[in-house]
Every structure is written in C-alpha cells, then in structure tokens.
C-alpha positions as CSV (number, residue, x, y, z in Angstrom):
1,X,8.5,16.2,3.6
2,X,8.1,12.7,4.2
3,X,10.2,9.6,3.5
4,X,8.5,6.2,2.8
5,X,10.4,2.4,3.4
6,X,8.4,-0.5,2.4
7,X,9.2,-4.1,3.5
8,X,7.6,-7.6,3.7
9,X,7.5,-8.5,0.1
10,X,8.7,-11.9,-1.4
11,X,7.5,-15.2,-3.0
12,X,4.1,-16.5,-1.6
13,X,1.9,-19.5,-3.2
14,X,-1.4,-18.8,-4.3
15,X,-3.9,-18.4,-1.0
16,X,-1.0,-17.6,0.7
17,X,-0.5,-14.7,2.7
18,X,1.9,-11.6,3.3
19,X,1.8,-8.2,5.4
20,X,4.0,-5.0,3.9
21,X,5.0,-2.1,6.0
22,X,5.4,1.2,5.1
23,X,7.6,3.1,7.6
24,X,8.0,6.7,7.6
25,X,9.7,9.0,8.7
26,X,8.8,12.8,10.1
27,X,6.8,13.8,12.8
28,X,3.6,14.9,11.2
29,X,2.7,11.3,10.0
30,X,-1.0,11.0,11.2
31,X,-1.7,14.0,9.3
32,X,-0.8,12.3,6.0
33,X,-3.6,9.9,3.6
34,X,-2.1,7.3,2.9
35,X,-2.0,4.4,0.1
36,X,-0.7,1.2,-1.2
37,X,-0.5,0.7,-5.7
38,X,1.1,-2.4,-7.5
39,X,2.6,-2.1,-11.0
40,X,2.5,-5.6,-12.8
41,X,5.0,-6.0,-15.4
42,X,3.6,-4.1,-18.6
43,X,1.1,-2.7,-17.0
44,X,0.5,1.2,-15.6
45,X,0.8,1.1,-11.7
46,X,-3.0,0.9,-9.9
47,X,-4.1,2.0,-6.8
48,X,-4.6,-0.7,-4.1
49,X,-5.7,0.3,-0.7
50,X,-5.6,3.2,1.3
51,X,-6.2,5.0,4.7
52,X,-6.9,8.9,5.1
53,X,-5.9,10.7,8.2
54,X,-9.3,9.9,9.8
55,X,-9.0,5.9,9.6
56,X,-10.9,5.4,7.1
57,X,-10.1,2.4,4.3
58,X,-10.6,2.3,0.7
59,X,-10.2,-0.9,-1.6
60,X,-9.8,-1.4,-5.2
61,X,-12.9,-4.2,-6.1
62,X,-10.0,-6.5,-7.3
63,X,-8.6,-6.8,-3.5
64,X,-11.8,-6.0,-1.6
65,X,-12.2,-8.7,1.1
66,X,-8.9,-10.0,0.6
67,X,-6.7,-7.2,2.1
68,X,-6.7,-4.9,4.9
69,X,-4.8,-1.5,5.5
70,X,-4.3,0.0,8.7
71,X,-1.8,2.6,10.4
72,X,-0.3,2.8,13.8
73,X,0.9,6.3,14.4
74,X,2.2,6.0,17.3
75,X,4.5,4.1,15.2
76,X,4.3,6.0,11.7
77,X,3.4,2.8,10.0
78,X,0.9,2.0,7.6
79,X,0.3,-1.6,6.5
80,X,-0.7,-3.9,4.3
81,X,-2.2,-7.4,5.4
82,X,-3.0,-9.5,2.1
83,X,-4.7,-12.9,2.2
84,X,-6.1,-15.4,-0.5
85,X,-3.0,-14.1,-2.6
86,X,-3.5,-14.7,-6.0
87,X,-1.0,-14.8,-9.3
88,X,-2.6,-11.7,-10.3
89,X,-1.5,-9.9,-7.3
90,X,2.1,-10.1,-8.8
91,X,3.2,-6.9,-8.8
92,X,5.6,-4.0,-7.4
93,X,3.7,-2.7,-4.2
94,X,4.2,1.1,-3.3
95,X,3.4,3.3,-0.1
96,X,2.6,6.3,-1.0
97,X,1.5,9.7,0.8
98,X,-0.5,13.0,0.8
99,X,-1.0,15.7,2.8
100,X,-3.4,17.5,0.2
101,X,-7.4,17.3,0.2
102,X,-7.2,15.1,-3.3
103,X,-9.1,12.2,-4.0
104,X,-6.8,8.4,-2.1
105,X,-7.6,6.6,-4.9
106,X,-5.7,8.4,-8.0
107,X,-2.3,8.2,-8.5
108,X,-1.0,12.0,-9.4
109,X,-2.8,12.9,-5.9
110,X,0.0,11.4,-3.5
111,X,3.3,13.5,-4.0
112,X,5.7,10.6,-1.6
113,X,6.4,7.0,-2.8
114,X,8.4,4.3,-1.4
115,X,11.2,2.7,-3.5
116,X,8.8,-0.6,-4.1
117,X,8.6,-4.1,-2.4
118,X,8.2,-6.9,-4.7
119,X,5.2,-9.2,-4.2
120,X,5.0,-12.7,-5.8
121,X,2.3,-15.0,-6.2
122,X,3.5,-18.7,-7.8
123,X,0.3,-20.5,-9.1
C-alpha cells in the first residue's frame, strides 16, 4: 500500500516553467514504477511521463523534450520538471504508482493515484 501527495501546481505563462512532486509514503518506494497523467477539462486523463523501478524514463510525444521525470528514493519522491509550458498542457496532473510488471504508459496498469495538482498554462 502506498499513498501519493502531489504539489507544485499553479498558474504559469506560456514558456513558463513548473516542477510537481509526488511524495509518498511507505518504505518500499523504489520498488514502485511510477508515473505522471493530466486530465484536460472534457477530456479522458492521458499518460504523461514515467519512471520504472530501474530509472528508466518514458515520455508521451506531446511532452518529449519539454519535461523531465526523475525520483529520489532516498527521499520517496518522484518529480516532474516541465519547461516551454504550453496552453495545452492545462490540465489536472496525477502521480500515480505500480508495483506490478504492466506496461508505464496505460492507465488501468497503476493501482495508486494522487488526489491531483492543477497545472495552468495562460496564453
């Protein structure tokens, strides 16, 4: 059982830049994949960015080269730096987690979610 807190949303200008951080709680954190989605208004919620247990990063095409994930076990944080925000980036951001051998990038593989951190991008 794991239990996610995001932070570090709020209202950035286009190119503009934020960092979220997903804390959690447990002591078996670095054995957890974990991810960042965004649900737009309207819109189904869509994977992001994540980070399996190894290190390794995987972006969505719409944010590749824009934002970066990472982790710091030591401090059972995973992050989310975003740069050259754009309005389309507006969205509800959520950390989620697996401990399962599923695929990072779909949505019914992670079985914990944060409550949400809301991003917004003003044009």
């Amino acid at each position: 059982q794991v239990q996610l807190v995001e932070s570090g949303g709020g209202l950035v200008q286009a190119g503009g830049s934020l960092r979220l951080s997903c804390a959690a709680s447990g002591r078996t954190f670095s054995s957890y994949d974990m991810a960042w989605f965004r649900q737009a208004p309207g819109k189904e919620r869509e994977f992001v960015a994540a980070i399996n247990r190894s290190g390794y990063p995987y972006y969505a095409d719409s944010v590749k080269g824009r934002f970066t994930i990472s982790r710091d076990n030591a401090k059972n944080t995973v992050y989310l730096q975003m740069n050259s925000l754009k309005p389309e980036d507006t969205a509800v951001y959520y950390c989620a987690a697996k401990d399962n051998l599923f695929t990072v990038v779909r949505l019914t593989s992670f079985s914990y979610w944060g409550q949400g951190t809301q991003v917004t991008v003003s044009s």
